[in-house]
Residue, then its C-alpha position, 0 to 999 in steps of 0.5 A: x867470250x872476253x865479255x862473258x868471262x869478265x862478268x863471271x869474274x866480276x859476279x864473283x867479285x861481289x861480297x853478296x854473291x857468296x850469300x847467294x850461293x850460301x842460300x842456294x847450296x844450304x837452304x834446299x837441304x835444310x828445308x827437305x831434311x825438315x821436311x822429310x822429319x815431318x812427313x816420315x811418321x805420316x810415311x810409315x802409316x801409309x798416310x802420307x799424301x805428300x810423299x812423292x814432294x819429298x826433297x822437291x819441296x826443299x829445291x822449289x823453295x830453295x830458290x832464293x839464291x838464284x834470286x839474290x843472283x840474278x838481282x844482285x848481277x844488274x843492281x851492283x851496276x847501279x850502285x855508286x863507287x867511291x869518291x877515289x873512283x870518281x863517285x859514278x857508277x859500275x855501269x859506265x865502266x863495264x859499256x866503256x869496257x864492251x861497248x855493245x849495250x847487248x853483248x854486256x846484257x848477254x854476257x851478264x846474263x849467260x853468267x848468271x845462267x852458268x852460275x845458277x846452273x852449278x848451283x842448282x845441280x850442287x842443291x840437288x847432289x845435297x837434297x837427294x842424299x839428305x833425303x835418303x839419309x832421312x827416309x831411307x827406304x821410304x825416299x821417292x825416285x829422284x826421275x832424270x826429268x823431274x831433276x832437269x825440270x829443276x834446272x830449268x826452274x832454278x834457271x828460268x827463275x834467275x833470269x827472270x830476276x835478272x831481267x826484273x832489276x834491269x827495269x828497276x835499276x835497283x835491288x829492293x822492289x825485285x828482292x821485295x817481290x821475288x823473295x816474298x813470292x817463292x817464300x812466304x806468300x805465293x801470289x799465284x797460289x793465292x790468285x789461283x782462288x779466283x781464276x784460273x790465268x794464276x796457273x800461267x804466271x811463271x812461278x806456278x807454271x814452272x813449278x810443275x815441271x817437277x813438282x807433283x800437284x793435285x791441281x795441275x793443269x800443265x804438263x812438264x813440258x808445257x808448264x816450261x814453255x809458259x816460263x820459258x815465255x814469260x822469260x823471254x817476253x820480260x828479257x826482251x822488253x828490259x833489253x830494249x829498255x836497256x838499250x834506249x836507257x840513259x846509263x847517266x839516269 
């Protein structure tokens, strides 16, 4: 519990932090308000195709903050201190601190869950009442499954970063990669062109825990469970990396 509480308080140390939680609370908003402005004549036509997408668009690609998150809780250990501080680096404080490589891993990563769960939860509160305010009686429901679908997207998606930056030891090629894939070019949606294994890479098969798709394959649940395990296999294999690392490398 002391490991966890120090990594909580340590994320929240982090100047970056703030611009992830920013891009989390802000962005889901933003992104449904403007997208609710587009699709509401298109609504009041009844031609509308896209309608029961309204305010999940903004949550699917809002996740960038959760991203930056889970990046920035393992790459600010990598970073070099000042000259003042011995010029070495955060990690070898935090494992002089708690010397269990796997209980710091563990504490890190249950502190971004926690975060990028309050997160998640404040983007909904703010995308549900944008929405309404904008398509008024034209809003879609908002089910309790498809919200918790959410959750588990915004949580999966971090550790999933988390567990990227582990095996890079730096914040560029996760940011690079991650950032690009859930904004501007989805390489499961490109890859889904030309075979149908793009349906199991994580980001497509979470997305159908709560968004509605013409081509789904999964159900919410089974599209959680293909996350979940792609999750879990990538946790493992940057836990033992982890543990058989030289921290001085």
């Amino acid at each position: 519990m002391r490991a966890f509480q120090a990594e909580l308080s340590k994320l929240f140390s982090l100047p970056g932090i703030w611009l992830a939680v920013l891009i989390g609370a802000v962005a889901p908003a933003g992104i449904s308000a403007l997208d609710s402005i587009a699709q509401k004549e298109d609504i009041v036509a009844g031609i509308s195709t896209r309608l029961p997408e309204a305010g999940f668009i903004g949550l699917v690609l809002g996740v960038q903050g959760v991203i930056i998150l889970g990046v920035l809780a393992v790459s600010s250990e990598y970073l070099t201190e000042s000259s003042e501080s011995g010029a070495g680096h955060q990690i070898t404080t935090s494992l002089t601190a708690v010397p269990s490589r796997i209980h710091v891993l563990l504490a890190k990563a249950g502190a971004v869950a926690v975060i990028s769960i309050l997160q998640c939860i404040f983007a909904i509160l703010t995308t549900v009442s944008v929405t309404h305010l904008m398509l008024g009686e034209y809003t879609p429901s908002f089910e309790g499954s498809r919200l918790l679908g959410t959750v588990c997207y915004w949580v999966f998606t971090a550790l999933l970063a988390f567990a990227f930056t582990v095996l890079t030891k730096n914040a560029l090629i996760p940011l690079a990669v991650l950032l690009i894939n859930s904004s501007l070019v989805s390489f499961s949606v490109l890859l889904s062109k030309i075979t149908k294994l793009a349906y199991y890479l994580p980001d497509r098969a979470g997305a159908e825990m709560f968004m509605v798709m013409g081509d789904r394959i999964h159900t919410p649940f089974t599209g959680g469970l293909v996350m979940f395990g792609w999750v879990a296999v990538l946790f493992i294999i940057a836990a033992i990396v982890f543990l058989r690392r030289d921290v001085a490398a």
